[in-house]
C-alpha positions as CSV (number, residue, x, y, z in Angstrom):
1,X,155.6,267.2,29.7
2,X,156.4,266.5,33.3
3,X,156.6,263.9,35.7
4,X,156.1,264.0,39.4
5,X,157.8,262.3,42.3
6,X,156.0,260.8,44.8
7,X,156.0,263.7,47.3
8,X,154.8,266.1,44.9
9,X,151.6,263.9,43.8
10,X,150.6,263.4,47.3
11,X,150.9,267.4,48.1
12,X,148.9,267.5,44.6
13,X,145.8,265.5,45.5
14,X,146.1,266.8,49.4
15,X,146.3,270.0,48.2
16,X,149.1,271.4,50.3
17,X,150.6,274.4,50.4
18,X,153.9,272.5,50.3
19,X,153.4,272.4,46.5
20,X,154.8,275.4,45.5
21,X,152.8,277.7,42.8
22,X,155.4,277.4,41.0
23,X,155.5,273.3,40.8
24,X,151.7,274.0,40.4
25,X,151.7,276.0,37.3
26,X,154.1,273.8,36.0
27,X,151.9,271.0,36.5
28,X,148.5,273.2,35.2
29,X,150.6,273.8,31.7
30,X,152.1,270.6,31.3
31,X,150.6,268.8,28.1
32,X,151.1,265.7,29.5
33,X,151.8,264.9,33.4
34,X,153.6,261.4,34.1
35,X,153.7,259.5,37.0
36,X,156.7,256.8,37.3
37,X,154.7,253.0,38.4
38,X,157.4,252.9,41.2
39,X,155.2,255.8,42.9
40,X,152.6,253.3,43.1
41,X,154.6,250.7,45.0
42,X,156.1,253.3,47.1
43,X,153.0,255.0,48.0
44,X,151.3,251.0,48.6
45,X,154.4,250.4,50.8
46,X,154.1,253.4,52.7
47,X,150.0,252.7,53.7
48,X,151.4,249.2,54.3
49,X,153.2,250.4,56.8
50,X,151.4,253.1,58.6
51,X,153.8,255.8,57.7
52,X,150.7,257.0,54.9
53,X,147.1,257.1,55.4
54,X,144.7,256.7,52.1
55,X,141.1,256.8,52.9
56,X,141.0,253.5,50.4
57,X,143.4,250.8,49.6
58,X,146.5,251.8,47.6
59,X,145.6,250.5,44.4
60,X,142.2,251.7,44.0
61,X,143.6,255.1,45.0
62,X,146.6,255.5,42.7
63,X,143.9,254.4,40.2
64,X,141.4,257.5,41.2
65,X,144.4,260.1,41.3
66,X,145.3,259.1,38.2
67,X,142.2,259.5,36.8
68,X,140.9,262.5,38.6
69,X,144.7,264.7,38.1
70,X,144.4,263.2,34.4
71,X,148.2,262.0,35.3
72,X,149.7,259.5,32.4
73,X,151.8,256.8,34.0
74,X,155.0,255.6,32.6
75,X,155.8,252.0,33.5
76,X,159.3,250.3,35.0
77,X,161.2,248.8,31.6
78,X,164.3,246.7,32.0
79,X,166.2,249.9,30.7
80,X,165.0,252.1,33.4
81,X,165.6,249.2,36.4
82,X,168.9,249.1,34.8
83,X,169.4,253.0,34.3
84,X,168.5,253.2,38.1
85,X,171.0,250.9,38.8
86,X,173.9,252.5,37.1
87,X,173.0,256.0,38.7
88,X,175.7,257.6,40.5
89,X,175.4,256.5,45.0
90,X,174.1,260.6,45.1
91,X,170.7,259.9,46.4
92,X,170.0,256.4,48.7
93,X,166.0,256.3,48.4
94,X,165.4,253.4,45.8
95,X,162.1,254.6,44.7
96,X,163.7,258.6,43.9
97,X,166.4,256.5,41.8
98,X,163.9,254.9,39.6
99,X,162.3,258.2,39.4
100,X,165.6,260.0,38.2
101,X,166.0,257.2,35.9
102,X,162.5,257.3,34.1
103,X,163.1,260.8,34.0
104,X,166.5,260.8,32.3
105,X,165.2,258.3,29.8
106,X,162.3,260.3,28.4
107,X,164.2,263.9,29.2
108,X,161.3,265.1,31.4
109,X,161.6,267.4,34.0
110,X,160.8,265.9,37.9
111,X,158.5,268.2,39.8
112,X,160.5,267.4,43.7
113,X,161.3,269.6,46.0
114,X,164.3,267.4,46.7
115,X,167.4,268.9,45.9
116,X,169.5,265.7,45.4
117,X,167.5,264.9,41.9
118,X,169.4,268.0,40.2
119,X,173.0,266.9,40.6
120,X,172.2,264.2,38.4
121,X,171.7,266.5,35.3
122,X,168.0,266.7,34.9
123,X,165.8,269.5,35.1
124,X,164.0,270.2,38.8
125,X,160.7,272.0,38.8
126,X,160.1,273.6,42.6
């Protein structure tokens, strides 16, 4: 079981080459792959802005790439708001910090190519 952090599902359903064969065999073997909900409200705030460009609104497209990558979404609890609140100042992107934090609660692996989400003890997939 894995989960993915925003970048990564977007190189996923883009198919870029910026998704390492490594990240994509990890994702291939996976029993289950998560997606934290925050990934959702990043990627809507992103399109919102004009910084991402979905060929449909945000929501009916995080609900087609979750169906069509077969991804399992893990939702925001109180526990993980507050677990992302506690983190260590390391990394300054909100939405990584409740990515961390989902993934330190359920002791899955983040499939990132950002280096920051390894100093705060969980595994990185790249």
């Amino acid at each position: 079981m894995i989960v993915l952090d925003t970048c990564a599902l977007l190189w996923l359903t883009s198919g870029s080459r910026k998704l390492t064969q490594n990240a994509r065999t990890a994702i291939a073997d996976a029993s289950v792959v998560y997606l934290s909900s925050i990934t959702a409200f990043e990627i809507g705030v992103k399109a919102r802005k004009g910084v991402l460009s979905l060929p449909f609104p945000a929501t009916e497209w995080i609900a087609s790439v979750l169906s069509l990558h077969d991804l399992s979404e893990i939702p925001l609890t109180a526990e993980i708001c507050g677990a992302a609140c506690d983190l260590p100042p390391i990394h300054k992107d909100p939405f990584d910090r409740f990515i961390i934090a989902t993934a330190k609660k359920h002791g899955l692996p983040v499939v990132t190519a950002d280096k920051i989400f390894s100093q705060y003890n969980i595994e990185v997939i790249w």
